[in-house]
C-alpha positions as CSV (number, residue, x, y, z in Angstrom):
1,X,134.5,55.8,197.0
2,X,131.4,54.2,195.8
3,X,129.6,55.7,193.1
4,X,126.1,55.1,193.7
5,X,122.9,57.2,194.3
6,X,119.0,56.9,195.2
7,X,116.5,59.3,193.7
8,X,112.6,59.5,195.0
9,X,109.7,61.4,193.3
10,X,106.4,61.7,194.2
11,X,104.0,63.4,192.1
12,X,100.3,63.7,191.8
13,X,101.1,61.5,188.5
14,X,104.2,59.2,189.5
15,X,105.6,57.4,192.4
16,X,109.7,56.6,191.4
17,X,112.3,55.1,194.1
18,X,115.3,54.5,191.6
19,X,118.9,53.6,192.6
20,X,121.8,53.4,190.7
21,X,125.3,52.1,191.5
22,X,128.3,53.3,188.1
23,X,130.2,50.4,189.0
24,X,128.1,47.4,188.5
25,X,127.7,44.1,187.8
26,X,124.4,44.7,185.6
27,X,122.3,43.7,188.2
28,X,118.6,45.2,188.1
29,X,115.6,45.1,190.1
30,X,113.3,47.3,187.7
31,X,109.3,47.4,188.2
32,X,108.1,50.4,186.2
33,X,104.5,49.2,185.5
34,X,105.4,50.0,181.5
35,X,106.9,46.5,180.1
36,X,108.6,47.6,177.6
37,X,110.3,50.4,179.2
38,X,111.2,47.6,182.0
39,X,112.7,45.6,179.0
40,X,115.3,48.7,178.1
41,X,115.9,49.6,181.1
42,X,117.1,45.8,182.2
43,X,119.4,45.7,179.1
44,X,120.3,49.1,179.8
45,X,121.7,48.3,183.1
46,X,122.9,44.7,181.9
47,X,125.2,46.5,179.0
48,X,126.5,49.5,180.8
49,X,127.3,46.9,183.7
50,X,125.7,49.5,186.0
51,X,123.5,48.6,188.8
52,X,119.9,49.2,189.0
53,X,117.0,49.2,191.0
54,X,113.8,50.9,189.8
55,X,110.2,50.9,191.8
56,X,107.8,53.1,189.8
57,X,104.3,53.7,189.9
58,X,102.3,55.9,187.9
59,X,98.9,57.2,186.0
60,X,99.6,54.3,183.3
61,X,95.6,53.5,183.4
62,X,95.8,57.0,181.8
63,X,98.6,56.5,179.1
64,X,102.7,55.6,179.8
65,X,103.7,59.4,179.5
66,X,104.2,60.7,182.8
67,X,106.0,57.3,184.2
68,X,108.6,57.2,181.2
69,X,109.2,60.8,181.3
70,X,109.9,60.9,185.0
71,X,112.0,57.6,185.5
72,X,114.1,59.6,182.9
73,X,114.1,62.7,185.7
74,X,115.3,60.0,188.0
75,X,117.7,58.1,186.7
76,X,119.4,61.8,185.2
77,X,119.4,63.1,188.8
78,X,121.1,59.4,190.1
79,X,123.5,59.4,187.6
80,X,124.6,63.4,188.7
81,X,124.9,62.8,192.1
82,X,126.3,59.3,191.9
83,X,129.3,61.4,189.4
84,X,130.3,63.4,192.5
85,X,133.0,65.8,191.1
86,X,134.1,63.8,187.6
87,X,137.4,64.0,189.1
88,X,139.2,61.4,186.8
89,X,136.7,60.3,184.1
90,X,137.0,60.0,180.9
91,X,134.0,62.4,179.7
92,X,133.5,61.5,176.7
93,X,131.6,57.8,175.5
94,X,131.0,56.6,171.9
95,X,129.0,53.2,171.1
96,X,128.1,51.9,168.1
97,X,125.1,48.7,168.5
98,X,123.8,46.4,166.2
99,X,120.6,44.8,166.9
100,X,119.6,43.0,163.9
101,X,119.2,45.1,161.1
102,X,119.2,48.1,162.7
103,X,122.2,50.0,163.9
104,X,122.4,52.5,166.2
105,X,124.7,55.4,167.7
106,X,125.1,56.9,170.8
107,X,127.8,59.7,171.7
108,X,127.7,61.6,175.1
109,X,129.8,64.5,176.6
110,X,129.2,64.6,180.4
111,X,129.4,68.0,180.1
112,X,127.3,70.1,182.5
113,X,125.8,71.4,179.4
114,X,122.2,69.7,178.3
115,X,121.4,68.5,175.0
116,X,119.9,66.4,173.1
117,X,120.2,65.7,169.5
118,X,117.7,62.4,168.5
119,X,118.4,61.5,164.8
120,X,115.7,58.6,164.6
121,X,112.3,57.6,162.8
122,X,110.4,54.9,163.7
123,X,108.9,52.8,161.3
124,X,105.9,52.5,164.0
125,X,104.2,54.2,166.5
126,X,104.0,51.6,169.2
127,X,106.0,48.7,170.1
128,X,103.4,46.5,172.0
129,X,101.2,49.8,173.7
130,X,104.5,51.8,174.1
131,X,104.6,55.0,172.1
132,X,107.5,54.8,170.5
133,X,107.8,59.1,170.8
134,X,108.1,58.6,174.6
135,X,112.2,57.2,173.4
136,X,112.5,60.6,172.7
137,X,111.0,62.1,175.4
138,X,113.1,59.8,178.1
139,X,116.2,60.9,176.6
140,X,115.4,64.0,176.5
141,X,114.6,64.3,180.5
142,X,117.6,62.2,180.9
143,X,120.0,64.5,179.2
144,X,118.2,67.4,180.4
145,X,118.8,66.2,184.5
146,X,122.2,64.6,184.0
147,X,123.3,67.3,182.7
148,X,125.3,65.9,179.5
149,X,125.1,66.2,175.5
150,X,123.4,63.4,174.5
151,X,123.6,62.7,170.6
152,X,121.2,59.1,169.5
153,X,121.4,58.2,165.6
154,X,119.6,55.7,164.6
155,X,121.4,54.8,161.0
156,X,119.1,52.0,159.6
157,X,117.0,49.5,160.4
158,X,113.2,48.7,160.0
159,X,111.9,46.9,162.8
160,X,111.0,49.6,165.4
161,X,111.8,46.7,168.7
162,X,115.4,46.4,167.5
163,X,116.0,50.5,166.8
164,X,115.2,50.9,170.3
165,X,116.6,48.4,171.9
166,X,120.2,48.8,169.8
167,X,119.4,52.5,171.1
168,X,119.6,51.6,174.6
169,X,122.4,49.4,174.3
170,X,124.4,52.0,172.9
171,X,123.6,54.3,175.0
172,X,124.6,52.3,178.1
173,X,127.7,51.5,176.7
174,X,128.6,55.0,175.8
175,X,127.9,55.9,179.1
176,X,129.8,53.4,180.6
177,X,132.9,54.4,178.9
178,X,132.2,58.3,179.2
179,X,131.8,57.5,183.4
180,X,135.0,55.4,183.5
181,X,138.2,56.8,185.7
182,X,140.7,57.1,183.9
183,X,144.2,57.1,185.7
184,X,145.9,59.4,182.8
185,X,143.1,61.9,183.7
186,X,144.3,63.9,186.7
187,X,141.4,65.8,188.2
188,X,138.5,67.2,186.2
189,X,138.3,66.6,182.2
190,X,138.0,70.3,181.0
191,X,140.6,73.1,180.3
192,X,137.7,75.1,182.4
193,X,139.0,73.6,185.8
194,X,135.0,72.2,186.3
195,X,132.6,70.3,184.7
């Protein structure tokens, strides 16, 4: 069964046709209208060799708030529904990523059970005209609609391009292993009987 899903918003704000396919090659087809969020979000897919396809429009004459924050929505929801029941995966994904200097750590628990703990600071407050507080605010709309505990630490580094970037590299490869089947795993991954 293929794991894939499509997710479309349409707000007075935003505009978001996303699709998402687990089992990818790291093909991507992003348009978000913010560059650098189009930048992660390629590597993203690229790293957690997921599939992607991403047409967003949104109030960016305004500032790049409302188009991060709800591609986040989106690609949560795709990533729920393309999950079906978790029957067989492994849960759990851990990545460490070094970009440069910096280091980065991702761990998620696809859990049913939303969190988000962000143990970064950014040694600026734009990369290029992104706020660098709207990382936070992705993730946080991300773990929120996927449903999962979402733990970023950021250990060192000091150019703010390469925290996020190791950021989303580690997150897509913590995902990737958390969304993997397993064939020890029989059923769903919790003593619970659901996820």
């Amino acid at each position: 069964m293929e794991r894939i899903a499509k997710v479309e918003r349409e707000t007075n704000e935003t505009n978001i046709k996303l699709e998402f396919a687990i089992d990818g090659k790291g093909q991507s087809s992003i348009e978000t209208g913010v560059p650098f969020m189009t930048h992660m979000l390629d590597l993203f897919t690229k790293h957690g060799h997921f599939n992607m396809a991403v047409d967003a429009k949104g109030d960016t004459d305004v500032d790049d708030h409302h188009t991060t924050e709800d591609i986040g929505i989106c690609l949560g929801q795709a990533l729920v529904k393309a999950l079906g029941d978790k029957k067989g995966i492994k849960r759990y994904g851990n990545a460490f990523v070094p970009m440069d200097e910096a280091l980065a750590q991702v761990v998620v628990d696809l859990s049913n059970r939303p969190h988000l703990e962000f143990r970064a600071s950014f040694p600026s407050q734009k990369v290029g005209t992104f706020d660098t507080e709207l990382v936070h605010e992705f993730l946080w709309k991300l773990a929120l609609e996927a449903r999962m505990n979402l733990h970023v630490i950021v250990h060192y580094g000091h150019n703010t391009h390469h925290m996020i970037e190791a950021v989303f590299k580690a997150l897509a490869r913590a995902l990737d292993e958390a969304t993997t089947i397993d064939p020890r795993v029989k059923g769903i991954p919790s003593t619970k009987g659901m996820l």
